[in-house]
C-alpha positions in Angstrom: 22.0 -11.6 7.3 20.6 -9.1 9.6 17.4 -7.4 8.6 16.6 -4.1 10.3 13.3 -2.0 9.8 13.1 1.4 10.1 9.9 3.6 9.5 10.2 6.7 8.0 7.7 10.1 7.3 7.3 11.0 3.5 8.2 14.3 4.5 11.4 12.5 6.3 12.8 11.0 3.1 16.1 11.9 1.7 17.2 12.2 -1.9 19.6 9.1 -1.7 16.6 7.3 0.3 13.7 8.2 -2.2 16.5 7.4 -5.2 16.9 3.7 -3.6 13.6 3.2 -3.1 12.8 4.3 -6.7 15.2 1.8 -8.2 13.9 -0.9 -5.7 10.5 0.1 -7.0 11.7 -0.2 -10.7 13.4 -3.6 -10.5 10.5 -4.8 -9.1 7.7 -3.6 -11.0 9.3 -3.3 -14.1 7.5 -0.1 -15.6 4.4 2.5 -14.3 7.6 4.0 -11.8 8.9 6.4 -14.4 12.0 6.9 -12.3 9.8 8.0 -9.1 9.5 6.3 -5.5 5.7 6.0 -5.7 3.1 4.7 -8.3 0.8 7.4 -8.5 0.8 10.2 -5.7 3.5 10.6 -2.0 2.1 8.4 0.5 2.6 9.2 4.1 4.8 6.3 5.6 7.7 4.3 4.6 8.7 1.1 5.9 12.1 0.1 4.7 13.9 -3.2 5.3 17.9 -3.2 5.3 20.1 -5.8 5.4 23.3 -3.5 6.3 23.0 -0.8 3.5 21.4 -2.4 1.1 17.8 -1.8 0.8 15.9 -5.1 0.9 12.2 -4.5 1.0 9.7 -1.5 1.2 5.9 -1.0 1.7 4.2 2.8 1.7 1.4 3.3 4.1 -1.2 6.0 3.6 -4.2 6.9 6.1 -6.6 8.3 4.6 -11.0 8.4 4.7 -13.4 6.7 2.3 -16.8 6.5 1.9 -19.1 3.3 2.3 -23.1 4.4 2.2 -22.1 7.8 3.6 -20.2 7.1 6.5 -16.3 8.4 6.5 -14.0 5.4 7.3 -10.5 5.7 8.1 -8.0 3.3 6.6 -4.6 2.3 6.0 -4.1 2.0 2.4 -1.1 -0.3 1.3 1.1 0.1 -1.4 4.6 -0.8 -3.3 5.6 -3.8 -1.4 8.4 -5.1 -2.4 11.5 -7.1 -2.2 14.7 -6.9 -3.6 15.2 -9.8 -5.8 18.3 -10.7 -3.8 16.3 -11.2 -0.8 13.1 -12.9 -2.0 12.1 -15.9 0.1 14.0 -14.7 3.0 10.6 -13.4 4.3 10.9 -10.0 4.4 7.7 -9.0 2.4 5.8 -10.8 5.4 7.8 -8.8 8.1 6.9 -5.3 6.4 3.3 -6.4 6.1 2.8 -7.3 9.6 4.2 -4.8 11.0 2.1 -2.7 8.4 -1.1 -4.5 10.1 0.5 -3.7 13.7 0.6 -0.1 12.6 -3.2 -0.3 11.1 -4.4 -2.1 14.3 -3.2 0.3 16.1 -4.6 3.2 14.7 -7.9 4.6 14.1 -8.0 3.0 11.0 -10.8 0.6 10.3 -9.3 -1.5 7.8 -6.0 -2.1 5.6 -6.8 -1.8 2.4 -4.3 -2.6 -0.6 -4.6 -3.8 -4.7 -2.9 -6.7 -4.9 -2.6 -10.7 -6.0 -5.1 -12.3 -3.4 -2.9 -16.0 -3.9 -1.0 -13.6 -2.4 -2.1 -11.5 0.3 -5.2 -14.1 2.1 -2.5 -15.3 4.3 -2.2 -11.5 5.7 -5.8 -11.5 6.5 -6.6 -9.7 3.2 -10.1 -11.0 1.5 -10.8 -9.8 -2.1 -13.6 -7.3 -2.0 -15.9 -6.8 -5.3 -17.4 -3.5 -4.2 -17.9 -0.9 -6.6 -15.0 1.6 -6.4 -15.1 5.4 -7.3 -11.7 6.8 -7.5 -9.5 9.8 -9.1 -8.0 7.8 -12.3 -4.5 8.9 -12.5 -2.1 8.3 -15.1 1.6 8.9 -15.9 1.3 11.9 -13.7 -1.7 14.0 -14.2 -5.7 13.3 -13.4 -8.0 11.9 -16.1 -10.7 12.0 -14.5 -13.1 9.7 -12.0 -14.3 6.2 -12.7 -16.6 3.6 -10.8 -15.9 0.3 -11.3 -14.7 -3.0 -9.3 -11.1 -4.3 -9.2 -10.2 -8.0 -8.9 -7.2 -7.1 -6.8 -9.1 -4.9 -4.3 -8.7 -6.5 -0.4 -9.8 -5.7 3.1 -8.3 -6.5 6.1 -10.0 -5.6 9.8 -8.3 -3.5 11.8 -10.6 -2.1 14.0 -14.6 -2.9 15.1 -16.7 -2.4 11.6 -17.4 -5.0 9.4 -16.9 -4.3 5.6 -20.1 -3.8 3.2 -19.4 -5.9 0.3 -22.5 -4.7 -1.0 -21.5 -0.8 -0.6 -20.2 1.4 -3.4 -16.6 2.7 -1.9 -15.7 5.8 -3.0 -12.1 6.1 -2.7 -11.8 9.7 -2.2 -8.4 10.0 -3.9 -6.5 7.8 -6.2 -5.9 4.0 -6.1 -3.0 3.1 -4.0 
């Protein structure tokens, strides 16, 4: 087996490409997809993993601002990791997450941010953050309106110089991702 990334623009994505990644996304996550390559709203990047054709693993990366005590902060917001169950424990999820925090680190981005299992993700680097999150609640595809409230699966990596205010309400400035 053979494992090749390649990174690819939202805007860059074919139909066969988003339709793979949508049932990748489905077998996976087993509902919340509807059919579609992304939970709730396009990200910006793709990083797909192939072993020959077959699509193996993905992760979406979006960059985006937030707020923390009225400073903008730019981060790289992780989303949809997964592996095919074909190629779980073949380390593939920890490939496209690295190179997810390579791409963070070198950015302007001050932190990866994802929502996640933290048994999970604290060998990335990720620490659970309890901070009070506003964010655009969006549901089955439409908007239903804006909610503050922590999330147990919220994390924070550095990435850049900053340190993260636990104490700070975040406001997400978009959806969760």
């Amino acid at each position: 087996m053979t494992i090749s990334v390649e990174t690819i623009n939202e805007l860059d994505l074919t139909p066969q490409t988003d339709a793979e990644i949508a049932a990748l996304l489905m077998a996976a996550f087993d509902s919340g997809f509807g059919g579609r390559s992304y939970y709730r709203q396009r990200h910006h990047l793709r990083l797909l993993a192939r072993d020959g054709d077959v699509l193996a693993g993905h992760v979406a990366l979006l960059y985006r601002a937030i707020q923390s005590r009225g400073q903008l902060i730019p981060i790289i917001g992780l989303a949809e990791v997964a592996t095919a169950s074909t190629h779980r424990g073949q380390g593939i999820a920890r490939t496209l997450i690295t190179q997810s925090l390579q791409i963070a680190q070198d950015s302007q981005a001050q932190f990866a941010l994802l929502f996640g299992d933290p048994a999970h993700y604290n060998r990335y680097g990720f620490r659970t953050a309890q901070n009070q999150l506003r964010q655009l609640d969006l549901k089955d595809g439409h908007s239903s309106g804006v909610t503050t409230a922590p999330d147990s699966g919220f994390m924070v990596a550095p990435t850049g110089h900053i340190d993260w205010d636990d104490t700070a309400e975040i406001d997400l400035m978009g959806h969760e991702f």
